[in-house]
Gaussian input, Z-matrix of N, CA and C with variables (Angstrom, degrees):
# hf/3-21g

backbone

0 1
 N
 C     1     B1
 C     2     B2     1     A1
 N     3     B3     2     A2     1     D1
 C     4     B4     3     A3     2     D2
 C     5     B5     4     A4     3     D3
 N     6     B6     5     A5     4     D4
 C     7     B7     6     A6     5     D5
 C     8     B8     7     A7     6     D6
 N     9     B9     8     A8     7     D7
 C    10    B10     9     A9     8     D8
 C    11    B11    10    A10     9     D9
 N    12    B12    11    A11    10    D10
 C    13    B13    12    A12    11    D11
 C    14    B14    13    A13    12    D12
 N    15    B15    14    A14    13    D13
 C    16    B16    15    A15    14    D14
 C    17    B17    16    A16    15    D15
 N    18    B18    17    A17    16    D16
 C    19    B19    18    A18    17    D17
 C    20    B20    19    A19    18    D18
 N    21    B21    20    A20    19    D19
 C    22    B22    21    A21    20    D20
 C    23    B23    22    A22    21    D21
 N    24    B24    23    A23    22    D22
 C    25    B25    24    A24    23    D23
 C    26    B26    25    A25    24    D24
 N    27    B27    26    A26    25    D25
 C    28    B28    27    A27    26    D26
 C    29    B29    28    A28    27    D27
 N    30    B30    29    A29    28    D28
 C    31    B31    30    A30    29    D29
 C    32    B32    31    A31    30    D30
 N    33    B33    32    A32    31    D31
 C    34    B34    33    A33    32    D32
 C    35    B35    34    A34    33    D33
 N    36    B36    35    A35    34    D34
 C    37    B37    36    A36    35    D35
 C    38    B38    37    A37    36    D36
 N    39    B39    38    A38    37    D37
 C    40    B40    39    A39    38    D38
 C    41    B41    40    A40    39    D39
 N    42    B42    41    A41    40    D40
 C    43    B43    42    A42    41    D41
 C    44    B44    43    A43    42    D42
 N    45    B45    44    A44    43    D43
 C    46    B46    45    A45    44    D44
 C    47    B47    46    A46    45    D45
 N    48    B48    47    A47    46    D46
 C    49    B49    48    A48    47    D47
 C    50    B50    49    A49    48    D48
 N    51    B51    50    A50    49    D49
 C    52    B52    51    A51    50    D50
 C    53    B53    52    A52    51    D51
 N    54    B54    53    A53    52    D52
 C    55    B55    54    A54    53    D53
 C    56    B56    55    A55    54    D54
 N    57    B57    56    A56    55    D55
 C    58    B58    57    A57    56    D56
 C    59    B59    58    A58    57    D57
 N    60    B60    59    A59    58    D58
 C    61    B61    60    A60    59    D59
 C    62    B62    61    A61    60    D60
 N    63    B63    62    A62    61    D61
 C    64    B64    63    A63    62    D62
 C    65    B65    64    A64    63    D63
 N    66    B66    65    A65    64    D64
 C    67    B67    66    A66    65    D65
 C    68    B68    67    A67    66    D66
 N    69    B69    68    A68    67    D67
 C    70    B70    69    A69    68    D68
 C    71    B71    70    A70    69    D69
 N    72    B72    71    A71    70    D70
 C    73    B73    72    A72    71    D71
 C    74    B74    73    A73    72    D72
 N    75    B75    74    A74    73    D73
 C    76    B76    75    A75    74    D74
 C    77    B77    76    A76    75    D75
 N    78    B78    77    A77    76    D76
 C    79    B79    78    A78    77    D77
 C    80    B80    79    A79    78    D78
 N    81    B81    80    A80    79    D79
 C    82    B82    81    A81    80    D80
 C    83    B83    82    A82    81    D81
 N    84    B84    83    A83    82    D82
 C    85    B85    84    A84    83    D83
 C    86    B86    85    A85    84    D84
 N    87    B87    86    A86    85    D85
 C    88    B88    87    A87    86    D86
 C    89    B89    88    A88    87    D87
 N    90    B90    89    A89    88    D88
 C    91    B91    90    A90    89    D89
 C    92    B92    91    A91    90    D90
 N    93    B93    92    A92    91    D91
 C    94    B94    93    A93    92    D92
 C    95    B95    94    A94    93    D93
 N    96    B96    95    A95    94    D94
 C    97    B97    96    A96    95    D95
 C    98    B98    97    A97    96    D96
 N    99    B99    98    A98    97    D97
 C   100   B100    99    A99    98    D98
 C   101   B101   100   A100    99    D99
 N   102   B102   101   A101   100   D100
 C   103   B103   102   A102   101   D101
 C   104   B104   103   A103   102   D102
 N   105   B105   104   A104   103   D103
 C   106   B106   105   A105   104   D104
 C   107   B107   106   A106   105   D105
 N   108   B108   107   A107   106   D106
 C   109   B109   108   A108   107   D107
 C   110   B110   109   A109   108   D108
 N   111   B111   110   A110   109   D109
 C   112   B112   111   A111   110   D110
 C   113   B113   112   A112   111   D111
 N   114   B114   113   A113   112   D112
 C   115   B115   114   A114   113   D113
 C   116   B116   115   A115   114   D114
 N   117   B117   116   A116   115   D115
 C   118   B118   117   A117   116   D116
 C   119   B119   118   A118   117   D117
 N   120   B120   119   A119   118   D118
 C   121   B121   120   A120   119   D119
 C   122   B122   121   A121   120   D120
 N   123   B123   122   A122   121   D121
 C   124   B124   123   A123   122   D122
 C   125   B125   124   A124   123   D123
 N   126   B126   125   A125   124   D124
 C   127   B127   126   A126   125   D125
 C   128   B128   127   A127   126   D126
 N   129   B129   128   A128   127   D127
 C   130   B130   129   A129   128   D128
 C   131   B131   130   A130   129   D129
 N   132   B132   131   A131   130   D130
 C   133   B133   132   A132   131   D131
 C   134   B134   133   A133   132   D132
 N   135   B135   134   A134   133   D133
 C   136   B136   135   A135   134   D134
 C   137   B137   136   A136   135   D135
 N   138   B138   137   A137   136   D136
 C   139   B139   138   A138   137   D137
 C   140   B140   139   A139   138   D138
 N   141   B141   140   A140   139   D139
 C   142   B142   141   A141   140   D140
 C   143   B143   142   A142   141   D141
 N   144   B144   143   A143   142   D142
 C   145   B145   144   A144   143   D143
 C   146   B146   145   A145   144   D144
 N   147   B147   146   A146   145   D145
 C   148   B148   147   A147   146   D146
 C   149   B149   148   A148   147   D147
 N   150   B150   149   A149   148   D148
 C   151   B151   150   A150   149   D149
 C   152   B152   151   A151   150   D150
 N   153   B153   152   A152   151   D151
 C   154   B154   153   A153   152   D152
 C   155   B155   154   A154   153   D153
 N   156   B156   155   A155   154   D154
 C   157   B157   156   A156   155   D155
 C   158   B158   157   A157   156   D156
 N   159   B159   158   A158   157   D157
 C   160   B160   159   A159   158   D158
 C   161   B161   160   A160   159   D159
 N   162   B162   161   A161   160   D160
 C   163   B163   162   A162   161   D161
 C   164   B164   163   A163   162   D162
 N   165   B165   164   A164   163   D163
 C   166   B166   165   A165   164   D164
 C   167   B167   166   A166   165   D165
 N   168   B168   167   A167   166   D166
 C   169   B169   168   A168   167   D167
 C   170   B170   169   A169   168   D168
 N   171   B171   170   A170   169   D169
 C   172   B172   171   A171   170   D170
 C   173   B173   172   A172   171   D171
 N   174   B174   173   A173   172   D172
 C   175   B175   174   A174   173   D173
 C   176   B176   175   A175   174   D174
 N   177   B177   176   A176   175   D175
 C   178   B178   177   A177   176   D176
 C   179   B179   178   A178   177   D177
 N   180   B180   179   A179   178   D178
 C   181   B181   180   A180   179   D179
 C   182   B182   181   A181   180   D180
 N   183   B183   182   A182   181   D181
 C   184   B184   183   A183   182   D182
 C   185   B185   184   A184   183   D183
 N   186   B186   185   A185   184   D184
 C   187   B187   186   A186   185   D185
 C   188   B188   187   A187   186   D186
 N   189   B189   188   A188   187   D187
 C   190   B190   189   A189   188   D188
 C   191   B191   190   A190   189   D189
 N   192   B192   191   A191   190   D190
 C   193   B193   192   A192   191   D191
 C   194   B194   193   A193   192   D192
 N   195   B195   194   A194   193   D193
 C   196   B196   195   A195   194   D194
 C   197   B197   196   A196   195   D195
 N   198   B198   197   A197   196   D196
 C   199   B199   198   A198   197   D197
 C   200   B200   199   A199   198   D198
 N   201   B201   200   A200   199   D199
 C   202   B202   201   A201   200   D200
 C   203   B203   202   A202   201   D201
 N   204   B204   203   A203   202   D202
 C   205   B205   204   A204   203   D203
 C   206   B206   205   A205   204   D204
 N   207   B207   206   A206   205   D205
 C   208   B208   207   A207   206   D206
 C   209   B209   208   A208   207   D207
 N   210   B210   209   A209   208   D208
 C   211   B211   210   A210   209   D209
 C   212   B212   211   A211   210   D210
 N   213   B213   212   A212   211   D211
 C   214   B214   213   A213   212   D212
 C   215   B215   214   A214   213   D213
 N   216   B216   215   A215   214   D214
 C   217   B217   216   A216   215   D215
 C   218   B218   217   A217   216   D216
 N   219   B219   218   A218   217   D217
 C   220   B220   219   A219   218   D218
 C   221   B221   220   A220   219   D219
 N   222   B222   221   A221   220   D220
 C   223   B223   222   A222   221   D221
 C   224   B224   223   A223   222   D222
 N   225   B225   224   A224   223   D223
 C   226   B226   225   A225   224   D224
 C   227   B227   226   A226   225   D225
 N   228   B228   227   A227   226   D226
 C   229   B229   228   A228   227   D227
 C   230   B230   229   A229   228   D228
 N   231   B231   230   A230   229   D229
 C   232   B232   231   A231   230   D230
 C   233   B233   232   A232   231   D231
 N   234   B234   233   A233   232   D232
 C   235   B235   234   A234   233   D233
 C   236   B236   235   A235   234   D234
 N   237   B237   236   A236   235   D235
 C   238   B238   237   A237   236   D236
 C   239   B239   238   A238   237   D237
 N   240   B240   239   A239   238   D238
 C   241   B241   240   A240   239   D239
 C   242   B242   241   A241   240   D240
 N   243   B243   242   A242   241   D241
 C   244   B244   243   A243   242   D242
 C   245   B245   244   A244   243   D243
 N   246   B246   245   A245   244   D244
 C   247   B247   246   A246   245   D245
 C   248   B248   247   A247   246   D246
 N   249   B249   248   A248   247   D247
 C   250   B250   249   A249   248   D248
 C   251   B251   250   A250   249   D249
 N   252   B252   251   A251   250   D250
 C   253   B253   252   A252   251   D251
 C   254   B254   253   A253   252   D252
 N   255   B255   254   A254   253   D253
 C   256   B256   255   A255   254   D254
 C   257   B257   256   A256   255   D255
 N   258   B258   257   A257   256   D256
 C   259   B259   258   A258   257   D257
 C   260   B260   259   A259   258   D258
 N   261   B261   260   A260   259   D259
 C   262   B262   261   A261   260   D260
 C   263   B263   262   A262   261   D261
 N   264   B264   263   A263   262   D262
 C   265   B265   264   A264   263   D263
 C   266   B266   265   A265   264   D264
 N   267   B267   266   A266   265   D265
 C   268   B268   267   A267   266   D266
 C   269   B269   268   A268   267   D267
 N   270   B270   269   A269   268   D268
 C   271   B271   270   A270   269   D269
 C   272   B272   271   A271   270   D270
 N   273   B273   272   A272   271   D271
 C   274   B274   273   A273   272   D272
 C   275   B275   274   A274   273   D273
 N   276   B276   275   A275   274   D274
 C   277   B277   276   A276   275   D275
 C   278   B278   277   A277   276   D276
 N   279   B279   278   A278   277   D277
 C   280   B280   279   A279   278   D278
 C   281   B281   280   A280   279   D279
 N   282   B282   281   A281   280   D280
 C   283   B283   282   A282   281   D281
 C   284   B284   283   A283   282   D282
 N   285   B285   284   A284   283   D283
 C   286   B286   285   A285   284   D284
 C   287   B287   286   A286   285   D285
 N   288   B288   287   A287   286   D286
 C   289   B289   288   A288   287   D287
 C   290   B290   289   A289   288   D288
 N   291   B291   290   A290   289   D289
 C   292   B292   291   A291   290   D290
 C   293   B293   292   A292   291   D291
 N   294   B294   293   A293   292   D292
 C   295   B295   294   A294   293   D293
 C   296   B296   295   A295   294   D294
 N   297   B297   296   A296   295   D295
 C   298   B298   297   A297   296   D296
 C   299   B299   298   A298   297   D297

   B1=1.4572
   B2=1.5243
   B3=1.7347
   B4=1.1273
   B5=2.0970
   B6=1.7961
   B7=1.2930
   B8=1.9031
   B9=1.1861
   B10=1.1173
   B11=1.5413
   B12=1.9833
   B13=1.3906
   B14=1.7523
   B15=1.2897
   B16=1.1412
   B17=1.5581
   B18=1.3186
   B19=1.6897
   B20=1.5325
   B21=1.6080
   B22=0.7844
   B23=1.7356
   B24=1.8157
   B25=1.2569
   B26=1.3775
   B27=1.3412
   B28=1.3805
   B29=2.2634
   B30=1.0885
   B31=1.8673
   B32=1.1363
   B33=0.9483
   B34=1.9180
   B35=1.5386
   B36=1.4703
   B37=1.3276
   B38=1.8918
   B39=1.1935
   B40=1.7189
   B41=1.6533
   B42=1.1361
   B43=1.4618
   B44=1.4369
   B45=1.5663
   B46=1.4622
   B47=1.5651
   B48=1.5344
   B49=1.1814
   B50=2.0524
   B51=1.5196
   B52=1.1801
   B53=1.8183
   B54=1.4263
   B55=1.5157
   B56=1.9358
   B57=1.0813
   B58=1.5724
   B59=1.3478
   B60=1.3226
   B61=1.1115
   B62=1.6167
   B63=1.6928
   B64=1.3109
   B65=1.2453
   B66=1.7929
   B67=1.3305
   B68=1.5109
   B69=1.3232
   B70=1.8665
   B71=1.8098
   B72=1.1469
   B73=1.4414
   B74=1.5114
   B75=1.2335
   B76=2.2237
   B77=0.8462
   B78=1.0135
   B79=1.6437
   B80=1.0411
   B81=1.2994
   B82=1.5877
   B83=2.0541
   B84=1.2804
   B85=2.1244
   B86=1.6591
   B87=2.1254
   B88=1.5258
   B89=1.4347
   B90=1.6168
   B91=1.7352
   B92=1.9663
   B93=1.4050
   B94=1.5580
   B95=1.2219
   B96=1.4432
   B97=1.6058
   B98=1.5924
   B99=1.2807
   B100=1.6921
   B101=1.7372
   B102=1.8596
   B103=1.3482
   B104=1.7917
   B105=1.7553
   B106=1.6379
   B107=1.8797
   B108=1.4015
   B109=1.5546
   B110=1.1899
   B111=1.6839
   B112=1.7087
   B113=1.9546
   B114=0.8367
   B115=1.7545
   B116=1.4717
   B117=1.5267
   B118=1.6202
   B119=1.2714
   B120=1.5171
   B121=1.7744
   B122=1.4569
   B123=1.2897
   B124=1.5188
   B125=1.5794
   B126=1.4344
   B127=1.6465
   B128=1.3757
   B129=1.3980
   B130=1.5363
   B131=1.5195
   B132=1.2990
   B133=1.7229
   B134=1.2324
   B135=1.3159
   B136=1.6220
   B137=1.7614
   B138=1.6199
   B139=1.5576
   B140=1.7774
   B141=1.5943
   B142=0.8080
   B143=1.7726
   B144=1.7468
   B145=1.7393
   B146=1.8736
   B147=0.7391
   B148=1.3260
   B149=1.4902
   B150=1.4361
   B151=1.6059
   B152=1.4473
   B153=1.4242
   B154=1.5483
   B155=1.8864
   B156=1.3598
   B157=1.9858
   B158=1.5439
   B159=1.9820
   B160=1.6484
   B161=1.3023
   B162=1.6314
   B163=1.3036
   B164=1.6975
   B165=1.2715
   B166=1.0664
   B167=1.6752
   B168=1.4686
   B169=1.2725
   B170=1.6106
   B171=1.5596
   B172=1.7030
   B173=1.9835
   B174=0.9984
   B175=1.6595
   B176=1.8612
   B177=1.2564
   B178=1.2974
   B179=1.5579
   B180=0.8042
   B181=1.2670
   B182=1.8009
   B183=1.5217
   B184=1.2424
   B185=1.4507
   B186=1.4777
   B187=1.8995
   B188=1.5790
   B189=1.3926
   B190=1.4369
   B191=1.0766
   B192=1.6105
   B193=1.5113
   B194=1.7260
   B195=1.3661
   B196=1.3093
   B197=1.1699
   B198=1.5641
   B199=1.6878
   B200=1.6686
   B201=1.3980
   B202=2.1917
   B203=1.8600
   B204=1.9185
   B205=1.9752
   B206=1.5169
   B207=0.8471
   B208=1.6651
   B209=1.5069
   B210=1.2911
   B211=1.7444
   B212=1.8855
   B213=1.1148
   B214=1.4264
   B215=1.5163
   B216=1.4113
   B217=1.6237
   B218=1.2398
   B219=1.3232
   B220=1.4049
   B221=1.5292
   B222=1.2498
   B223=1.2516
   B224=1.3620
   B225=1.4448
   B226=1.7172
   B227=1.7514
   B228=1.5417
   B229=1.3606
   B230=1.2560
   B231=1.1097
   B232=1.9714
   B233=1.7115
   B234=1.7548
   B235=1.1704
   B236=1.8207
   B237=1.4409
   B238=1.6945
   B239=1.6326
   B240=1.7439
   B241=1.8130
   B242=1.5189
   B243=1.6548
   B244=1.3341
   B245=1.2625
   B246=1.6621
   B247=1.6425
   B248=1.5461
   B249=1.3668
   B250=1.6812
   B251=1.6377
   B252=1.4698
   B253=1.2483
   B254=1.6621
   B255=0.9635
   B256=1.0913
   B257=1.3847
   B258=1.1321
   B259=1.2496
   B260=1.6183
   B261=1.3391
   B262=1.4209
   B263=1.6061
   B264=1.7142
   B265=1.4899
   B266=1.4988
   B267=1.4616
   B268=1.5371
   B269=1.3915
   B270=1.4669
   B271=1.5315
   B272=1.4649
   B273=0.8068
   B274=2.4158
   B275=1.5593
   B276=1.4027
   B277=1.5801
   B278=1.7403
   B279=0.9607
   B280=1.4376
   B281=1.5259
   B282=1.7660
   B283=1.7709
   B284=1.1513
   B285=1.9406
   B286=1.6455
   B287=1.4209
   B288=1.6571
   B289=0.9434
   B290=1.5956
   B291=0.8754
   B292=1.7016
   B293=1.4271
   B294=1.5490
   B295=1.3193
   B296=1.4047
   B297=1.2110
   B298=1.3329
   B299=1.9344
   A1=108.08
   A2=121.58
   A3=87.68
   A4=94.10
   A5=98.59
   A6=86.82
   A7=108.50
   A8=128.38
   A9=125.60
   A10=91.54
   A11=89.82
   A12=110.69
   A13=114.26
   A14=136.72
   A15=133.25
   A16=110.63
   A17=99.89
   A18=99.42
   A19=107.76
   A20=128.54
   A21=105.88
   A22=112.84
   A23=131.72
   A24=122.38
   A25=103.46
   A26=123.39
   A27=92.09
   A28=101.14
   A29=77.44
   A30=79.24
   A31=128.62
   A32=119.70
   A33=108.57
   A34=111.80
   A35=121.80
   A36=145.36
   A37=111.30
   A38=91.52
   A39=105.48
   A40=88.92
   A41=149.28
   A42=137.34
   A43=119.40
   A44=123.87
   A45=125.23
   A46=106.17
   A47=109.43
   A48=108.43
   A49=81.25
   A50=102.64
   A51=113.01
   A52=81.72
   A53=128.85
   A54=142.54
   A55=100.86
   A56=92.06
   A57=105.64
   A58=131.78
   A59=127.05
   A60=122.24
   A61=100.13
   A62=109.57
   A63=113.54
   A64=107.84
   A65=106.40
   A66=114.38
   A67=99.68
   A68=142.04
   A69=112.84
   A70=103.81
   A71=123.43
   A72=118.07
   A73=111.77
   A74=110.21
   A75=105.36
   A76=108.85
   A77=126.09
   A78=156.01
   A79=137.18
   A80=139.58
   A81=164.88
   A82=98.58
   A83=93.49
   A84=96.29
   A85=78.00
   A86=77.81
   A87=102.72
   A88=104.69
   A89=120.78
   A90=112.97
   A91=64.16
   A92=110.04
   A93=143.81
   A94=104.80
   A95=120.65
   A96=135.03
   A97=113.58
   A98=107.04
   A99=96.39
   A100=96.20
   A101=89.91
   A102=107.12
   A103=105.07
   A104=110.19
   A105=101.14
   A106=94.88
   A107=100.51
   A108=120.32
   A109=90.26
   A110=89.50
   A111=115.05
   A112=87.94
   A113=107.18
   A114=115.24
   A115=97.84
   A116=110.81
   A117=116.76
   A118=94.52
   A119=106.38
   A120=111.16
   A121=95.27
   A122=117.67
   A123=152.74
   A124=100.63
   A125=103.60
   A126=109.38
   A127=120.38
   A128=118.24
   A129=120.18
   A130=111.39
   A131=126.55
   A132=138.23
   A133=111.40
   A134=96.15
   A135=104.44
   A136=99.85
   A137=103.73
   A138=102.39
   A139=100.37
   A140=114.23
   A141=101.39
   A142=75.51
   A143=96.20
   A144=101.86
   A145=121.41
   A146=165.64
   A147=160.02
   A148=118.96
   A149=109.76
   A150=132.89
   A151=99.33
   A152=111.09
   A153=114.00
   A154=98.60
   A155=103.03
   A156=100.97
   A157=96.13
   A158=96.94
   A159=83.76
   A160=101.26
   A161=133.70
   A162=146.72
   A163=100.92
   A164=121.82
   A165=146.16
   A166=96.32
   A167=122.30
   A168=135.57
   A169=110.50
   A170=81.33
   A171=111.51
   A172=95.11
   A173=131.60
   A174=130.82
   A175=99.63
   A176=114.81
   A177=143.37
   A178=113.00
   A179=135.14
   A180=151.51
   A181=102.52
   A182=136.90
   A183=133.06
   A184=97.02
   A185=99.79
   A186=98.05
   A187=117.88
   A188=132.74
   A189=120.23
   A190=123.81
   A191=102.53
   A192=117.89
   A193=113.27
   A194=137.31
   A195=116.36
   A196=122.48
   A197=109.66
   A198=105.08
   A199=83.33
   A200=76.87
   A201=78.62
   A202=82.44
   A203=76.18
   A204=100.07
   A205=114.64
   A206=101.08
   A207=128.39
   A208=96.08
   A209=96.58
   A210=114.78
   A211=104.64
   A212=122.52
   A213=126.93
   A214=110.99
   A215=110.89
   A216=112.51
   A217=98.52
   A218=140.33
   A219=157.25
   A220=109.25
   A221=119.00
   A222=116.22
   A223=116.45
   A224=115.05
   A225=112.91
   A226=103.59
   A227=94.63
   A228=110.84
   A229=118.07
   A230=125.68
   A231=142.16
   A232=77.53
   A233=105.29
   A234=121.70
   A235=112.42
   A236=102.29
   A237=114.12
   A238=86.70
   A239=103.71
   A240=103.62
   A241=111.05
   A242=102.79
   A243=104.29
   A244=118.30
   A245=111.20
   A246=109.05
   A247=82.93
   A248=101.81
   A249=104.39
   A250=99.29
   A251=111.24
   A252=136.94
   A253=128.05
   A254=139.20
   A255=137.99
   A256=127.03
   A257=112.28
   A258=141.07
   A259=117.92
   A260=114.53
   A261=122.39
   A262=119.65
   A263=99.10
   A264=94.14
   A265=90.50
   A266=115.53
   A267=123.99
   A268=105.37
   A269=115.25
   A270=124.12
   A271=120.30
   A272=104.87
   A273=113.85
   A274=86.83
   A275=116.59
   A276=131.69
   A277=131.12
   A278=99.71
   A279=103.80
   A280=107.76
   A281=108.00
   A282=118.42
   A283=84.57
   A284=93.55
   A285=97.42
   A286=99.50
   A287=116.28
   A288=102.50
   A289=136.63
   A290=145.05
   A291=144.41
   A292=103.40
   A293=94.77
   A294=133.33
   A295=123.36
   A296=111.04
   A297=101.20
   A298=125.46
   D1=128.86
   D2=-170.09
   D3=-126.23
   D4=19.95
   D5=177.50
   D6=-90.53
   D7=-155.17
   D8=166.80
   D9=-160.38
   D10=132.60
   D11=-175.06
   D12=-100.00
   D13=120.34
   D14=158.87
   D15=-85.73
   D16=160.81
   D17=179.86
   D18=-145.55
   D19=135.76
   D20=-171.58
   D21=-125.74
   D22=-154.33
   D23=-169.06
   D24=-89.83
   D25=141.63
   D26=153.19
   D27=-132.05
   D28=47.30
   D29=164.98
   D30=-73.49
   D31=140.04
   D32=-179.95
   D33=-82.05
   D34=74.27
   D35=158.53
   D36=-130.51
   D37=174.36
   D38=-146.04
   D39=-97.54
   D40=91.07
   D41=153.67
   D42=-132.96
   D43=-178.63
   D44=166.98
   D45=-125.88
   D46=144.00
   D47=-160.67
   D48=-125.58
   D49=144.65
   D50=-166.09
   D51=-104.20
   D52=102.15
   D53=-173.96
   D54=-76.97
   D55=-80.86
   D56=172.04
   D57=-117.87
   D58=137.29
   D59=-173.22
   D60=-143.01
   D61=91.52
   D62=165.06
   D63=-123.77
   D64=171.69
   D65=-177.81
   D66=-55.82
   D67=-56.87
   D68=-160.38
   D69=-99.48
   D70=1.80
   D71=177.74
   D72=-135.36
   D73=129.32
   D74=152.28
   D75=-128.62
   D76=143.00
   D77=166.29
   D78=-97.31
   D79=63.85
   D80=-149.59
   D81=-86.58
   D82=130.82
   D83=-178.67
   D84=-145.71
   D85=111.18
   D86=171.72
   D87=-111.02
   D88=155.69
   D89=-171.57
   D90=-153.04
   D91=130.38
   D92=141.61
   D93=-89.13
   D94=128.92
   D95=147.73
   D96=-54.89
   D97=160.80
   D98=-176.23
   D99=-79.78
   D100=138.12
   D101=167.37
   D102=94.52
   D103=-1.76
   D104=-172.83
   D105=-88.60
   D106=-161.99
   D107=-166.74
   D108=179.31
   D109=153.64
   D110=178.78
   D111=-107.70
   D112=177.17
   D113=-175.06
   D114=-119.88
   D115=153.26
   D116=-160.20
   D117=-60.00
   D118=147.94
   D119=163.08
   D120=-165.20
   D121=158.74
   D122=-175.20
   D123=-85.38
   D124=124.37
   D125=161.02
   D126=-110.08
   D127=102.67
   D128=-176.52
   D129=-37.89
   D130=-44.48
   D131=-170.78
   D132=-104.28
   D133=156.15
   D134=-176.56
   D135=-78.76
   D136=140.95
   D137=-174.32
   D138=-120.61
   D139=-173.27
   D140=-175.11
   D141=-157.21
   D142=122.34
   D143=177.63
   D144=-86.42
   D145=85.11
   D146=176.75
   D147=-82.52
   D148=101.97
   D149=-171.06
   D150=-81.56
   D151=105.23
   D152=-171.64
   D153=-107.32
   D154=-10.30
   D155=-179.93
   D156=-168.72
   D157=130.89
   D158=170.25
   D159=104.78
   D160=179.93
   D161=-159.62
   D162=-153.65
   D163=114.10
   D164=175.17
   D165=-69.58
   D166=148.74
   D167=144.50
   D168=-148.18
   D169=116.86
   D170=-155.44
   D171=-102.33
   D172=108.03
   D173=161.01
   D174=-99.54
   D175=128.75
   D176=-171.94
   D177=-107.22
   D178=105.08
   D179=-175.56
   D180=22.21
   D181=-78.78
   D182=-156.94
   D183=-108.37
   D184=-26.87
   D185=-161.82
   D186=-75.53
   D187=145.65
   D188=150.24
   D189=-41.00
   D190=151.86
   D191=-162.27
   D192=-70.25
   D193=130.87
   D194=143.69
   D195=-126.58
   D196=-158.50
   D197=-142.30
   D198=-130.84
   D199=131.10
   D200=169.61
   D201=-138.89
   D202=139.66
   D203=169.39
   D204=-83.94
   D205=163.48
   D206=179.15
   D207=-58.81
   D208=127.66
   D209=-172.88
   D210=107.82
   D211=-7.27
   D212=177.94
   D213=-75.59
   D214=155.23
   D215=172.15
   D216=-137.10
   D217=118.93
   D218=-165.75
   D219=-113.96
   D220=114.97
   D221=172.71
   D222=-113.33
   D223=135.83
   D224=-168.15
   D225=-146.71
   D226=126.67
   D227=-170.94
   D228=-60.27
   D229=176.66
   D230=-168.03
   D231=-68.28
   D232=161.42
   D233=142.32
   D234=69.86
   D235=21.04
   D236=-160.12
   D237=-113.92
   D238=115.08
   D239=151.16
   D240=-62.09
   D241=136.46
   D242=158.49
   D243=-140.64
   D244=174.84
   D245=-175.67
   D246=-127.82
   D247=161.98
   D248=162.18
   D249=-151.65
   D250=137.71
   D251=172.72
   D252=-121.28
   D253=137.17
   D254=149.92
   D255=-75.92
   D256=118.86
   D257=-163.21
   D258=-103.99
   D259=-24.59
   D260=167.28
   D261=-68.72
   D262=-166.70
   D263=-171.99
   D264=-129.59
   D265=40.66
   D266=178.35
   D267=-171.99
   D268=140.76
   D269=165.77
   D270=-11.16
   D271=85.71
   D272=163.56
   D273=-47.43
   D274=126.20
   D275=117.88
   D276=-94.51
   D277=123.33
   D278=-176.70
   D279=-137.60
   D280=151.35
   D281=179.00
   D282=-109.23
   D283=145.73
   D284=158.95
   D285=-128.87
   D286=120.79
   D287=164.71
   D288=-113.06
   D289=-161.81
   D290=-172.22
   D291=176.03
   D292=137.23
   D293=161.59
   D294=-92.42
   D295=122.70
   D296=157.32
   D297=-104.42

């Protein structure tokens, strides 16, 4: 076999699952419960969000918050505060990924 399979949660509970962690890619699978939030924090790297279930509410450093649905791909530069909320009325899954 020469692919390699990760697998990830998809329960409707609130955690982050560390997917991949290589030198040029990681792959982070976040799931919010309805009504959770991560608390503002700074991402050194440019990321890239992918809303696979659920409604993201993304606030970006100065701007008001908005809401992108499931099927969105959000890209957000190095050095960007963010908040993230769930905004649906069911478990957010979302990938975060980064390049280095």
């Amino acid at each position: 076999m020469i692919e390699t399979l990760y697998t990830f949660s998809t329960d409707d509970t609130t955690r982050v699952e560390r997917i991949v962690n290589q030198p040029c890619v990681r792959i982070n699978h976040l799931s919010l419960a309805q009504g959770e939030s991560v608390d503002p924090h700074p991402t050194p790297e440019a990321a890239h969000f992918i809303i696979t279930r659920g409604v993201l509410g993304l606030k970006l450093n100065d701007q008001e918050q908005k809401s992108y649905p499931e099927g969105s791909i959000i890209a957000i530069p190095a050095k960007t505060m963010l908040a993230i909320t769930n905004l649906g009325q069911e478990t957010m899954h979302l990938f975060v990924i980064k390049t280095v």
